[in-house]
N, C-alpha and C positions, 0 to 999 in steps of 0.2 A: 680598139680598147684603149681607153688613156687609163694612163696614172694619174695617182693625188701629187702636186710638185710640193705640198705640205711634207714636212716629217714626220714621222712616224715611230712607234716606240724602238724600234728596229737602230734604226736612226741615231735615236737618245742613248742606246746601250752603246751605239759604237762608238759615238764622241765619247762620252762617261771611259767606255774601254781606253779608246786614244790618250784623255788626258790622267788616267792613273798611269801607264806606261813611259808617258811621257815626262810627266814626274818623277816616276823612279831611276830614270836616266838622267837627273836635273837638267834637262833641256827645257828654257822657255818658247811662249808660245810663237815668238817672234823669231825661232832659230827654226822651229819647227815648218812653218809657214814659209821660210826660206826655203827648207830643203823639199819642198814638195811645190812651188811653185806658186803660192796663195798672198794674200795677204794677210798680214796679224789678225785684222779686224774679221776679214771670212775665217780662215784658220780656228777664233775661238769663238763663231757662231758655230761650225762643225763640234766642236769640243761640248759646245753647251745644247747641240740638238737643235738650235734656231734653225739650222739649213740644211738640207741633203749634203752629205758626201755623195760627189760618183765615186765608184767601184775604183777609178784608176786612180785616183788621189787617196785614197782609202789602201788598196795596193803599195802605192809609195811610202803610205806611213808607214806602214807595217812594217815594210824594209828598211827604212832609217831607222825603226824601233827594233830594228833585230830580229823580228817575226820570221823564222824560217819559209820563205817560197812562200811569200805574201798570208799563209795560211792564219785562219781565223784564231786569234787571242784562245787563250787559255787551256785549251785541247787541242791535238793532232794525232790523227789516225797513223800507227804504222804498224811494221810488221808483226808487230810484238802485242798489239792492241795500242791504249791511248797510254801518250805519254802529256804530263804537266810541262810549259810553253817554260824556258829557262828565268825569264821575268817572274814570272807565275810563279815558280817554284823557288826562285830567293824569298820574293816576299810573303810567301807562306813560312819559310824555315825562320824568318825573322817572326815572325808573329807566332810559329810556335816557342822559339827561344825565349821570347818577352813573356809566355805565357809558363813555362817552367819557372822564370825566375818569381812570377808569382804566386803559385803556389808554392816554392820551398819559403816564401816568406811568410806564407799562410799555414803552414806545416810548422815554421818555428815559433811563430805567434800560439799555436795551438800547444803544442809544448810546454809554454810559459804557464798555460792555465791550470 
């Protein structure tokens, strides 16, 4: 049995994943490519889904991103059930925050009426 060596949407959601995590540590692409071994130019064909990541370069990210025990972005299983990935869960509390401060602006505009 062969594989397709094309990407695949699989693929497209990990780089997507890699480079929003990546970002939110302000690491650029060319530090990142460092610590994993690549070059800038492969590194942000990964990011953008042009090329497969293997597993073990993908593994390393996730560990320079902080990713506990290489495990997959945004869920992880534990004893307790699923807990939100520490990245995951800043940037949701930041996006709830921005989203409170817009409704009390929309709370005090309504007020005025």
């Amino acid at each position: 049995m062969t594989t397709s060596r094309k990407p695949d949407e699989g693929d497209k959601q990990r780089g997507r994943e890699l480079a929003r995590m990546r970002k939110a540590q302000s690491l650029s692409q060319a530090e990142m490519a460092a610590k994993i071994g690549v070059s800038t130019q492969q590194y942000g064909k990964y990011e953008r889904g042009e090329n497969r990541i293997p597993i073990g370069r993908y593994t390393t990210a996730l560990e320079v991103l902080g990713v506990a025990n290489g495990s997959l972005p945004g869920f992880s299983e534990s004893a307790t059930g699923y807990e939100i990935a520490p990245l995951v869960k800043a940037e949701l509390q930041q996006l709830l925050d921005e989203l409170k401060g817009d409704l009390d602006k929309a709370r005090d505009l309504l007020r005025r009426l």
